[in-house]
N, C-alpha and C positions, 0 to 999 in steps of 0.2 A: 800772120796770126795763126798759130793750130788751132788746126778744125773744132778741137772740142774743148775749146776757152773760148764762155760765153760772150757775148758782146759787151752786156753790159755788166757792174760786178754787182746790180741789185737786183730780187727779182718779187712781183706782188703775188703775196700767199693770197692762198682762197680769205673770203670776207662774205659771211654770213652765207644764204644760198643764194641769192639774187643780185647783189651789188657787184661782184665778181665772174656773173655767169656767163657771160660776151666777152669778159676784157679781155682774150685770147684776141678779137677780133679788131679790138679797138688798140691792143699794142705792138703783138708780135709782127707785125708787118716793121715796127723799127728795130725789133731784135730784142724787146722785152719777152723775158721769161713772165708766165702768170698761170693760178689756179683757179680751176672750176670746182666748184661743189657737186658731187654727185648724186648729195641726198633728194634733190627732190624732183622726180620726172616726168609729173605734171606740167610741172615748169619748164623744166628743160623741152618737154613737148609744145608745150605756148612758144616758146622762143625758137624753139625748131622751125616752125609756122611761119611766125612774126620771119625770121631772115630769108627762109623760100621765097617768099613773097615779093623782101625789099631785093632779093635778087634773084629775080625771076629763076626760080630753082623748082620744078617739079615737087609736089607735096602730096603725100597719100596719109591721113590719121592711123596712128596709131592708137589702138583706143585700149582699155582694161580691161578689152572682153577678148583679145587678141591672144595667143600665145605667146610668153615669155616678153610679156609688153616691155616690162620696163629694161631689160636690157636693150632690145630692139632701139626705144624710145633713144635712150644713152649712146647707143650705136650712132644710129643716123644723126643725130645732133653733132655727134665729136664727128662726124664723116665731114658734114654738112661745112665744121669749123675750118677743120682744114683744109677744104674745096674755098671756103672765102678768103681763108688767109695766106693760101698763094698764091690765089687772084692778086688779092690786095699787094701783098709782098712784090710781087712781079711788075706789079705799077709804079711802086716805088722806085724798086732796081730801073727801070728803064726811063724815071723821067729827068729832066735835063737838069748839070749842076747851075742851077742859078738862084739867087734871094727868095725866098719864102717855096722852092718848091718840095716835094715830100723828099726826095735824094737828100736837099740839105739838111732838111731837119731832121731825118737818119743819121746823119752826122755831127750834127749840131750838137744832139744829144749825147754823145758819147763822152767819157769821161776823159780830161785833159789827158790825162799820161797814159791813156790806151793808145795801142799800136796803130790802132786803126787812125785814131782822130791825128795820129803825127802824119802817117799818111797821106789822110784828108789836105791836111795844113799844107804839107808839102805839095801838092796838085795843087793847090790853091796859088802860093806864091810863084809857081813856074811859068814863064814868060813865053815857053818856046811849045807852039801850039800842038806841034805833034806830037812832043814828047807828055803832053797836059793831054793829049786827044788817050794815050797808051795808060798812064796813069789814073784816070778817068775808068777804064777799061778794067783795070785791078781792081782798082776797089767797089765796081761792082761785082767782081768776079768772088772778092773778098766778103761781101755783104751776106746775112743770114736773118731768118727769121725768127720770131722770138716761137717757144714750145708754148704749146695748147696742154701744161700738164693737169691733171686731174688729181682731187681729193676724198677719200671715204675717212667719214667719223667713224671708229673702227664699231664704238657705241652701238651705233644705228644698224643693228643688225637685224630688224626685225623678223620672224618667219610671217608667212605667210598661209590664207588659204583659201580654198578652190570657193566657188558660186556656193556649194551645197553648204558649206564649214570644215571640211575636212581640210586637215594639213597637209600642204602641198610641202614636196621634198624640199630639203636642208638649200640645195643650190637655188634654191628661188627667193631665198630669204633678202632683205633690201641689200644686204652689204654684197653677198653672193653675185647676185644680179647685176648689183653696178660693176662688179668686178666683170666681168664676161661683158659687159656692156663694150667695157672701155677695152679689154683684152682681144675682142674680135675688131675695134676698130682700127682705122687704117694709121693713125697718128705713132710717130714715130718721137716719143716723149718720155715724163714719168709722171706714176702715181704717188702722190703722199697720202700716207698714212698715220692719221692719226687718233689722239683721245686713248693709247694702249695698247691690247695687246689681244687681238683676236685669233684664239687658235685656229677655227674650223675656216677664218676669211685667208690667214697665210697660209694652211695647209691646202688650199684650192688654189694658190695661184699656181701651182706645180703643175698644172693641168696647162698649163697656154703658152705654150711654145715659143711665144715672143718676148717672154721676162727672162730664158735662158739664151748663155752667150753663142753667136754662131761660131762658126770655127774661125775666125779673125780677130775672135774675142770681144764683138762686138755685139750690143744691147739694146733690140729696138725697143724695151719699154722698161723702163728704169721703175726702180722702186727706191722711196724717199722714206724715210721713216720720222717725223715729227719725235721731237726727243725732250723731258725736261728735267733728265740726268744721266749718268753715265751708267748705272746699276740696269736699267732698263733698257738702253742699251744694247749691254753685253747681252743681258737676255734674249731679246727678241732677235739684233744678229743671230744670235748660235740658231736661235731654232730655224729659220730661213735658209741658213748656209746647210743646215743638217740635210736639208730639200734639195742642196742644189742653187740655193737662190741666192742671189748676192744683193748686197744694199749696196747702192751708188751714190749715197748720201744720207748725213744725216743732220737731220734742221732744228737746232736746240732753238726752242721759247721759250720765253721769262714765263714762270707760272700763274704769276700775277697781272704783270707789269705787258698786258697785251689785248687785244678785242677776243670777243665772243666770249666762250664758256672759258673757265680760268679753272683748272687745274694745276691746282697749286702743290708743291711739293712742300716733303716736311720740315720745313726750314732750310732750302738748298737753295741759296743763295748764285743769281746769276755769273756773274765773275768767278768766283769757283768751282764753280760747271765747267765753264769756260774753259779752264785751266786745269782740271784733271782731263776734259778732252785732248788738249796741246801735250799735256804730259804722258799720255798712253795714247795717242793716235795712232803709233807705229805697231806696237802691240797691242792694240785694238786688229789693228788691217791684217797684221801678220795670225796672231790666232785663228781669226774668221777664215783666213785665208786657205788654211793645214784642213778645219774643217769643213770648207768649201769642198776640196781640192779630193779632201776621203769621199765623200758625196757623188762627185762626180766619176769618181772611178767606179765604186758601185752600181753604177745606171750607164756605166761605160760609154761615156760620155770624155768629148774634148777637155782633157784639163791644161792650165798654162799655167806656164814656170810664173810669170810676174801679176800681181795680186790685179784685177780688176781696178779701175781708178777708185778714190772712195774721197767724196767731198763734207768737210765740213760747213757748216753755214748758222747765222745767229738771226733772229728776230722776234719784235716784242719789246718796245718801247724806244728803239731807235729815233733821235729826231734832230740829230745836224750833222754835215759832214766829220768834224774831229772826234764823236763819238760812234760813227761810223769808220772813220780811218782805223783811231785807238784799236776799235773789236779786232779789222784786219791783222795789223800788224802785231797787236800784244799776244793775238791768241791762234797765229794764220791761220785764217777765215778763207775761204773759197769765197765768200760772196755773204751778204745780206738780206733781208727780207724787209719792206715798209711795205704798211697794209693802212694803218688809222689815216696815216694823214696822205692818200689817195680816194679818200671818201669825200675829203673835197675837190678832187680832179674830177671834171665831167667827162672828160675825153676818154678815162680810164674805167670807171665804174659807174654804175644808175643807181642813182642817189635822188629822190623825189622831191621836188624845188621848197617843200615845208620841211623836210627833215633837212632837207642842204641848209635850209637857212637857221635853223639850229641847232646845229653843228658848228654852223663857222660862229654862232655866238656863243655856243656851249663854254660855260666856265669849273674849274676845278670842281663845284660845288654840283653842276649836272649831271656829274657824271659821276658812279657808282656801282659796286659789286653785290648783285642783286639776287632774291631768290625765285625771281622768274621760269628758269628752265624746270621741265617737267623732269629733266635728266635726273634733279637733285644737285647739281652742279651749280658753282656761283657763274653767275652771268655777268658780263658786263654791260650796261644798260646806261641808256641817256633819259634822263628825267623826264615825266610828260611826254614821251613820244606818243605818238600817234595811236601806238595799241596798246600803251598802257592807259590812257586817257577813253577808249572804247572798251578795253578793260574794265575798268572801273564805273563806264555809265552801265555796260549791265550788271555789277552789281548792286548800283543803286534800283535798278529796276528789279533787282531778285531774281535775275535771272542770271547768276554766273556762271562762267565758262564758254567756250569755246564749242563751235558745233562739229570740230574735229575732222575739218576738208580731206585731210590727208594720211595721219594719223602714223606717222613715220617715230613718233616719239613714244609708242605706246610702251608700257611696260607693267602695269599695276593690275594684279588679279585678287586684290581686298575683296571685289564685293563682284566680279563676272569671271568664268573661266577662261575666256582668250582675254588677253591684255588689252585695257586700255586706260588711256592717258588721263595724268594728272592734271591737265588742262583743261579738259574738255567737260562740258556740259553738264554729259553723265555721271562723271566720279562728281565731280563738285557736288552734285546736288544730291548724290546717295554719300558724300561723306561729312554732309553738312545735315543730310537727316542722320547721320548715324551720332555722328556729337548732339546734337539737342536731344538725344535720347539720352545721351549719358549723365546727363544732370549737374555738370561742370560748375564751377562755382563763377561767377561773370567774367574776373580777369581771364581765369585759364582759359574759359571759354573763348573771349575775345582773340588770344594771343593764337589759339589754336583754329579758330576761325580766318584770320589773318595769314596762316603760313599756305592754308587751302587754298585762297581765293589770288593768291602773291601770282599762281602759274600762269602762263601765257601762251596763247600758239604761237610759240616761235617757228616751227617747222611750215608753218603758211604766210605768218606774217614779215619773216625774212625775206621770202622772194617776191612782197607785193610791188614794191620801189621799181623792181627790174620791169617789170609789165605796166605801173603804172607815166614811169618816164618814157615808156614806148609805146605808148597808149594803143596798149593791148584789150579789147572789150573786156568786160565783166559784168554780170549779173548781179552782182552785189559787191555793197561799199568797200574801201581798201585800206587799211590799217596799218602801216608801215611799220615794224619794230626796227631797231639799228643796234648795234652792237660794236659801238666802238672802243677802241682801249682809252687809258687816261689821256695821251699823248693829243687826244683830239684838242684837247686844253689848249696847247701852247699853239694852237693853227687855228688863222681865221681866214685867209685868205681864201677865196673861191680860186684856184690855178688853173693853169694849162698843164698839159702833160710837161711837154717844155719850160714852163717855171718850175714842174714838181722833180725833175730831173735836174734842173741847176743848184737847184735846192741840194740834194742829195750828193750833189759832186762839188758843192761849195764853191759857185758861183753866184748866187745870190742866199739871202736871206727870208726865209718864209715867216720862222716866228713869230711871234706878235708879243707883245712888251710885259704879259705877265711873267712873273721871274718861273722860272724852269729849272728843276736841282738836277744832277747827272742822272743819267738813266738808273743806274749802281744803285744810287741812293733813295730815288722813286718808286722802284721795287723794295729796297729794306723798307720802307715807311708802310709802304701794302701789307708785308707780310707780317708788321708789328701788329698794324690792324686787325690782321685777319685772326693770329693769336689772339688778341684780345676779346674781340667777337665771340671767337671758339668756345676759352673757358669761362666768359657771361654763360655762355650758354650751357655750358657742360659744369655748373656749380654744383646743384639738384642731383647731379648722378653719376659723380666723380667714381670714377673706380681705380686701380691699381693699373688697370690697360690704358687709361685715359690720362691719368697722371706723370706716367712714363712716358706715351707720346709727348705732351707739353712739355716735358723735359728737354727730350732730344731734340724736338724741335725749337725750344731755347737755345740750347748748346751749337746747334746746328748755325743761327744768326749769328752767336756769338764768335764762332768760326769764322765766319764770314764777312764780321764789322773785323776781326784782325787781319782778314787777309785785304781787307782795302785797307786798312791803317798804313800798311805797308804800300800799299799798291798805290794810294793818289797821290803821292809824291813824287812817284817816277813818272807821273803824266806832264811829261815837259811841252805838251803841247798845249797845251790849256794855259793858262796866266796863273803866278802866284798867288793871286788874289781869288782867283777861283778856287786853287787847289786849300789853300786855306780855308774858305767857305767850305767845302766839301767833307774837310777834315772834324770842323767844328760841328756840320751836318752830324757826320758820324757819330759823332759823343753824344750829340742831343738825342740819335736813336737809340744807344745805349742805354743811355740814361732813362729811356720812356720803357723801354723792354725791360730793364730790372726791378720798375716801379712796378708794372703789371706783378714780375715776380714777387715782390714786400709787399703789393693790396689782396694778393691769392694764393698767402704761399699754399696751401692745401692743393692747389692745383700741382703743384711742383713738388713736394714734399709729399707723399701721401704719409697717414698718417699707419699704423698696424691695424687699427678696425675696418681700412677700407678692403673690401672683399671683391676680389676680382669679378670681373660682369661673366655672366654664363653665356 
């Protein structure tokens, strides 16, 4: 097997900040790729702690009175990871092939037509012991660990400032800081990047020597770019390569159709994403390539003739093997991502034994695209979780919001001159005094009351699962939020890593018996809704900018219901009977999308009175 084809061909993106935050630790010893969330470094300092401890590891606090804490923090945690995880990994390599021990289940889990598991097989069936003693000897020689990669919400860039209030410099800001966190650490991985397009976070990574190539052409810290079209892209490559910096992959998500905050694109439908990546891949790499290549000459630097490797990769509603194979082969995929349904893996992610058990009962109807996030961003959210239900009891007590532990979400300068958050405490209650001034007439009042009090601390209540499953102390109560995609629907199963990987390579069946329509067609239904949603909401204030958006983004699905009219019939992997439902699917969302159109056409048609917005 060459060295740099993964082990395995899926790998778990980051998930929330705390469900995700160890699974470097809990997989890559079998050759699982997985993401860390960078955002929160409190946490990642609890859990620095919590694993010193469980392995007796030397531990000094780093505290927020410290200099440049939180990269420090970031630092020593990813050091911390990769000292466990080639402990762990070396344990594995060296323990003996026999039934249930950790070598087999290294192996176990690999997928049937990897080179390795033929390997495997092949030592397995060999009768002649020395030649089984030598073959044994390979394939541990062949074995690898999974990457400890890391993620920054490009978003979450907050600045920062000193004891007194003054602003401390641009590089101290949260995104800044995590970057140097991870840039000075010893891990030999990548960073994803996501949520957009931060100038001042890509124009500092020029500064770290280890995201450029050495002269072998090799890359100890990759950068991932999180993608949910091609236009974007093209963008963010140029400017990176302009620096010198090359992208060694790039990880298109469904806009909709996946956990956390959903940024949704304007009617860009997954499948032809897909498929303008497959059809400009080549001219994607080769472009970046010319201005990689000028870049480097100018800093007079190592340039090479052949373009750095460059991976494509899909996730974001993924959930059986044939729609996992299809993505590979129809659109050659480098690899996969599943994230929702490892929230029921314990072995993989810290999942808090009340939100696991609502989850694995969670149905179609729990789950939904929420206005939670202080981002502004739709959230994906599970009904009644834990901190929405704390949520809500203080506002039944009149006292809404959040007392802002962390405050990584801040952005709103309505009513204080440093930012802060739509969550917390303080804005709720200075902009719940500032509406009862305004003498609102009851409904608006209401409706307007309701979009205030909708926010949540996500930025705290993500990571409390990870601490509370590893009973980490705390001073006060713990409020779980979760953030899963739809896909958690169609999974009930509490797994093992090893059932959630048979799963995924289509040796067993995880599902569970509610009916499940293609991934394809799960996301057009999302995005029918979310249209619909939009122009509810945007009736009152339709303008000429707002009625062109709804346009193209009608046109946009409409695109996109023809390019599967065409496409689900070539899916000979599937059954007639499937591809028929799927097709029938299609017409029915047709048919619901042009209804919106004939109940609003004002939204679609403006009319000549409507007056562009200022």
């Amino acid at each position: 097997m060459n060295k740099g084809t993964p082990i395995h061909t899926f790998h778990i993106p980051v998930m929330g900040t705390g469900f995700s935050i160890d699974t470097p630790i809990k997989v890559a010893k079998y050759g699982i790729h997985s993401v860390v969330s960078l955002v929160d470094d409190t946490l990642i300092e609890q859990m620095r702690k919590f694993y010193a401890e469980k392995y007796h590891q030397p531990y000094t606090p780093i505290t927020k009175h410290d200099h440049d804490y939180r990269a420090r923090r970031i630092t020593a945690y990813l050091d911390l990871m990769h000292w466990i995880v080639e402990k762990d990994f070396e344990a594995v390599k060296t323990s003996e092939f026999q039934p249930g021990s950790e070598i087999t289940k290294y192996f176990e889990m690999l997928a049937d037509d990897s080179v390795l598991k033929a390997a495997y097989n092949h030592m397995l069936s060999c009768q002649d012991e020395k030649l089984k003693t030598s073959l044994q000897k390979n394939l541990r020689d062949s074995m690898r660990a999974g990457n400890i990669n890391v993620n920054i919400m490009t978003k979450l860039d907050r600045d920062n400032f000193d004891s007194k209030g003054n602003p401390l410099p641009a590089e101290y800001s949260d995104g800044l800081s995590a970057l140097r966190g991870y840039a000075q650490s010893q891990l030999k991985s990548a960073i994803v990047f996501s949520a957009g397009f931060n100038r001042r976070l890509y124009a500092y990574i020029e500064q770290f020597k280890d995201f450029s190539a050495d002269a072998t052409g090799e890359i100890k810290k990759k950068i991932i770019l999180k993608v949910s079209d091609f236009r974007s892209t093209i963008i963010q490559g140029k400017f990176l390569a302009k620096k010198g910096l090359w992208v060694s992959e790039y990880r298109i998500e469904s806009g909709l159709n996946c956990g956390g905050h959903a940024f949704a694109t304007d009617g860009y439908l997954m499948g032809p994403i897909l498929e303008e990546f497959r059809i400009k891949r080549e001219s994607l790499v080769n472009e970046l390539h010319k201005i990689y290549t000028e870049a480097l000459k100018i800093k007079n630097q190592i340039t090479h003739h052949q373009p750095h490797e460059v991976k494509i990769t899909a996730q974001g509603g993924i959930g059986n093997y044939k729609e996992d194979q299809f993505l590979m082969k129809q659109y050659h995929l480098d690899g996969t991502g599943w994230a929702t349904p490892f929230l029921l893996c314990p072995e993989a992610t810290n999942v808090d034994p009340v939100t696991l058990e609502r989850l694995s009962k969670a149905t179609e109807g729990d789950l939904y695209l929420s206005d939670v996030s202080p981002l502004g961003v739709p959230f994906n959210n599970l009904r009644d979780s834990l901190s929405d239900i704390e949520k809500n009891v203080r506002v039944m007590k009149g006292r809404p919001g959040s007392a802002c532990p962390k405050g990584h979400l801040v952005s709103n300068t309505e009513f204080t001159p440093q930012p802060i958050c739509t969550a917390s405490r303080q804005y709720q209650k200075l902009k719940l005094e500032s509406l009862a001034s305004e003498n609102l007439e009851e409904k608006e009042y209401n409706l307007r009351f309701k979009a205030v009090i909708a926010k949540a601390c996500i930025c705290s209540d993500l990571g409390e699962s990870a601490l509370i499953i590893n009973n980490v102390p705390s001073n006060t109560p713990r409020f779980t939020a979760v953030c899963p995609g739809p896909n958690i629907a169609y999974f009930s199963k509490i797994a093992t890593l090893k059932e959630m990987s048979d799963h995924i390579y289509g040796r067993i069946n995880l599902l569970n018996t509610t009916y499940r329509p293609h991934m394809f067609i799960k996301e057009l239904t999302m995005y029918i809704t979310y249209l619909k949603k939009d122009v509810q909401k945007s009736l009152e204030g339709l303008t000429e900018q707002k009625t062109k958006y709804f346009t193209e983004f009608k046109n946009h699905l409409l695109e996109g219901i023809d390019y599967y009219r065409k496409l689900f019939p070539q899916m000979v992997e599937e059954s007639f009977e499937f591809r028929s439902k799927m097709l029938f699917e299609l017409e029915e969302c047709q048919k619901n999308l042009l209804q919106i159109c004939d109940e609003q056409p004002d939204a679609f048609n403006p009319p000549s009175t409507i007056k562009a917005s200022t």
